[in-house]
C-alpha positions in Angstrom: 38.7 -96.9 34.6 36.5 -94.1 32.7 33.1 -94.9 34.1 29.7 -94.8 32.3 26.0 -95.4 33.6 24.3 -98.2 32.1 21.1 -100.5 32.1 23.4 -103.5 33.4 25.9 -101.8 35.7 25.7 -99.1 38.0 28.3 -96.4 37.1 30.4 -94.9 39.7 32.8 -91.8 39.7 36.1 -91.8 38.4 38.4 -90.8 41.1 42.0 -89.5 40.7 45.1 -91.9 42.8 48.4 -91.5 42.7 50.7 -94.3 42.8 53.7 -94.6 45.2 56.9 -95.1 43.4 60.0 -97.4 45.2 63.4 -95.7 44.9 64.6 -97.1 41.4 61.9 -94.9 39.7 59.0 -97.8 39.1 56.0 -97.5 39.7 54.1 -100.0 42.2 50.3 -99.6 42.4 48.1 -100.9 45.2 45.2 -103.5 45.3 41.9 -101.8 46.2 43.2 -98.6 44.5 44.4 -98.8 40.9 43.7 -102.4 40.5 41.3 -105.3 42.0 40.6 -108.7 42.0 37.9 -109.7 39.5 34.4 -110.5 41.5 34.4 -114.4 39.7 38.4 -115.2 38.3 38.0 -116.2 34.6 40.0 -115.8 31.7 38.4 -114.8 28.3 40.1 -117.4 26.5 40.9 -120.5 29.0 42.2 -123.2 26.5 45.0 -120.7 25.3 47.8 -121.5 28.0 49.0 -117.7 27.3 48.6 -114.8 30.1 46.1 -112.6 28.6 45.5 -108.7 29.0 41.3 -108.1 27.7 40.2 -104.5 26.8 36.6 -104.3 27.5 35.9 -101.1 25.4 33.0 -100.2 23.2 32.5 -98.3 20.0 30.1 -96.0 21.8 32.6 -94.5 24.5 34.7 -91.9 23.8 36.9 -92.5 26.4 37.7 -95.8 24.6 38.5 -93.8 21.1 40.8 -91.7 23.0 42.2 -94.7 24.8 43.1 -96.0 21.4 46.6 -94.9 20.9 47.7 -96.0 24.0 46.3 -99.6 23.9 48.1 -99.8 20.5 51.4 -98.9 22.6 50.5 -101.0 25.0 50.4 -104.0 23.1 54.2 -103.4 21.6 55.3 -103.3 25.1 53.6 -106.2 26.8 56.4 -109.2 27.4 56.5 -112.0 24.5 54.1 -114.5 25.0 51.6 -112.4 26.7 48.2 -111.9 24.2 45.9 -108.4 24.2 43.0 -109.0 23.2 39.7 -107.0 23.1 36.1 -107.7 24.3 32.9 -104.9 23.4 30.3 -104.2 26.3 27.0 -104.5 25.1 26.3 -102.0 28.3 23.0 -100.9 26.7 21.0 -100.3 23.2 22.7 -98.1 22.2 26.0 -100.3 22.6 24.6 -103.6 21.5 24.8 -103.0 17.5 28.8 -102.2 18.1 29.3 -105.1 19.7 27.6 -106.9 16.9 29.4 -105.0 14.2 32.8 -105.8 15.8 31.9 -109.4 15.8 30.5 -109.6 12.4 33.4 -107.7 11.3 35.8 -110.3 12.8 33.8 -113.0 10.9 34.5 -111.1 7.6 38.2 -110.9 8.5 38.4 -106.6 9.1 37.8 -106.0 12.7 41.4 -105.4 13.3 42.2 -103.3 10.7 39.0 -101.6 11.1 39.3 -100.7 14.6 40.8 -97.5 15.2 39.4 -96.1 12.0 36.4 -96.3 13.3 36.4 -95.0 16.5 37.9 -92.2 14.4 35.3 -91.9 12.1 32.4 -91.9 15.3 34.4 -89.6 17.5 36.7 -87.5 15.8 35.0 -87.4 12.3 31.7 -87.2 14.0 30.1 -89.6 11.1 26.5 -90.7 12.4 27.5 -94.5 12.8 24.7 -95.5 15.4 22.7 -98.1 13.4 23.4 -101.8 12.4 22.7 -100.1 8.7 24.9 -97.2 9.2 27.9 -99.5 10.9 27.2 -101.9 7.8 27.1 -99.0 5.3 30.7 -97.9 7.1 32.1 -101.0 6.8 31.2 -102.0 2.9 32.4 -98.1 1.9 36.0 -98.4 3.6 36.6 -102.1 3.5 34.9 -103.5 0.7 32.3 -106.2 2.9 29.2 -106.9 1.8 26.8 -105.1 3.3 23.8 -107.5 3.2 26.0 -110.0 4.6 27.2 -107.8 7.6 23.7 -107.6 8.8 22.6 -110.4 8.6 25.8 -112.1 10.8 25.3 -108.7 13.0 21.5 -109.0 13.7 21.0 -112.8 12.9 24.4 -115.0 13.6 23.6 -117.4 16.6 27.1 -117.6 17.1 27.8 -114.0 17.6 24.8 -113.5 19.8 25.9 -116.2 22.5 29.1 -114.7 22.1 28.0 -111.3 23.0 26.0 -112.7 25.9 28.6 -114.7 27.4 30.6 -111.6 26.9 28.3 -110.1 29.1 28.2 -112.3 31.8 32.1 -112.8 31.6 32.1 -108.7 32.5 29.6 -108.9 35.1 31.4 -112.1 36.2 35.0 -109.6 36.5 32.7 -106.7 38.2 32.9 -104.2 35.2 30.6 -101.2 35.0 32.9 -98.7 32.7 34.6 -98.6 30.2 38.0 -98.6 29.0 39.1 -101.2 31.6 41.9 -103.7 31.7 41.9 -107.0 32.4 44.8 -108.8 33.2 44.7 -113.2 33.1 41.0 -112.9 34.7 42.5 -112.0 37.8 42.8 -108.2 38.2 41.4 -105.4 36.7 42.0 -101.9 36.7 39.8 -99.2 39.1 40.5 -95.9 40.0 42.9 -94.6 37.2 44.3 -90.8 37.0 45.2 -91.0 33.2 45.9 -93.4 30.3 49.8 -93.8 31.2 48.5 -95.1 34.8 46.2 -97.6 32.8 49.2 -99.0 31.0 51.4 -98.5 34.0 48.7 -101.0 36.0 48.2 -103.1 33.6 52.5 -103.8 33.0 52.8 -104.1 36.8 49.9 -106.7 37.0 51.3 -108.7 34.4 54.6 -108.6 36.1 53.3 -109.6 39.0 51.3 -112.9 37.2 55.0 -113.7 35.2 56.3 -113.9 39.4 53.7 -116.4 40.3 50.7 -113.9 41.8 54.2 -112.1 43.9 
């Protein structure tokens, strides 16, 4: 997990760990190392009967952009029947107006189509995209949405800010202070990561692990 001091969490420093590997060639990752349990066990979406793997990722963090490609592969290897979703981390405020633009941009029916162009567009591009306005002018250029309307579900939705509070708590709740992390059926989530491949690595092996009843 790429770490990142911020007004909620406290960061701490990424640290390399290399995973033991069993004689057929798979990897096998250990809990306290590459993985933990969450601090409070909760799934992001409880009604939904379907294992879950959660990004928590934000707009702001480039470790997240260049995480992007991977969590793409990610999700065309994950076992049928397990969902990936994503949840932003409104770390600080400087965060909070991507998390509201990813949420207003669901509501307007883009966000997935949207979402790797636009970490493109903040970190490879370098486009100033810091602002509600700017996000909102970024969105309405490239995908047509209204631009009055993004604001005002980004700054004044009631839905989408519970959502993003409860988002918060849910992250506290799962004892997240960086970002990209993985986290697998609210159980587990990814720690002290090498590289991208281990991220993936962990987060297959975890949801092996839930498909074998927790073995």
């Amino acid at each position: 997990m790429f770490k990142r001091l911020s007004l909620l969490f406290v960061g701490l420093a990424l640290t390399a760990a290399c995973s033991a590997r069993p004689a057929d060639g798979a990897a096998t990752y250990t809990e306290g190392q590459q993985y933990v349990a969450t601090t409070t066990p909760q799934r992001l979406d409880p009604k939904d009967g379907k294992m879950e793997v959660v990004e928590v990722f934000s707009y702001g963090c480039i470790h997240c952009a260049h995480y992007e490609s991977y969590a793409e592969a990610l999700q065309k290897q994950l076992p049928k029947g397990v969902t990936f979703r994503v949840v932003p981390a409104a770390f600080n405020d400087a965060w909070l107006p991507y998390a509201q633009a990813y949420y207003a941009a669901q509501k307007l029916g883009v966000a997935q189509k949207a979402h790797a162009a636009l970490f493109k567009a903040i970190h490879t591009d370098h486009y100033p995209i810091h602002t509600i306005d700017e996000l909102a002018d970024w969105y309405a250029t490239n995908y047509g949405v209204d631009k009055a309307k993004f604001v005002a579900l980004a700054t004044k939705d009631d839905g989408i800010r519970q959502r993003i509070l409860a988002d918060g708590k849910l992250i506290q709740g799962w004892g997240i202070d960086g970002t990209p992390t993985l986290v697998v059926n609210g159980k587990y989530r990814s720690a002290q990561i090498k590289d991208f491949d281990e991220l993936n690595g962990v987060a297959k092996y975890l949801v092996d692990k839930e498909l074998k009843g927790g073995k």
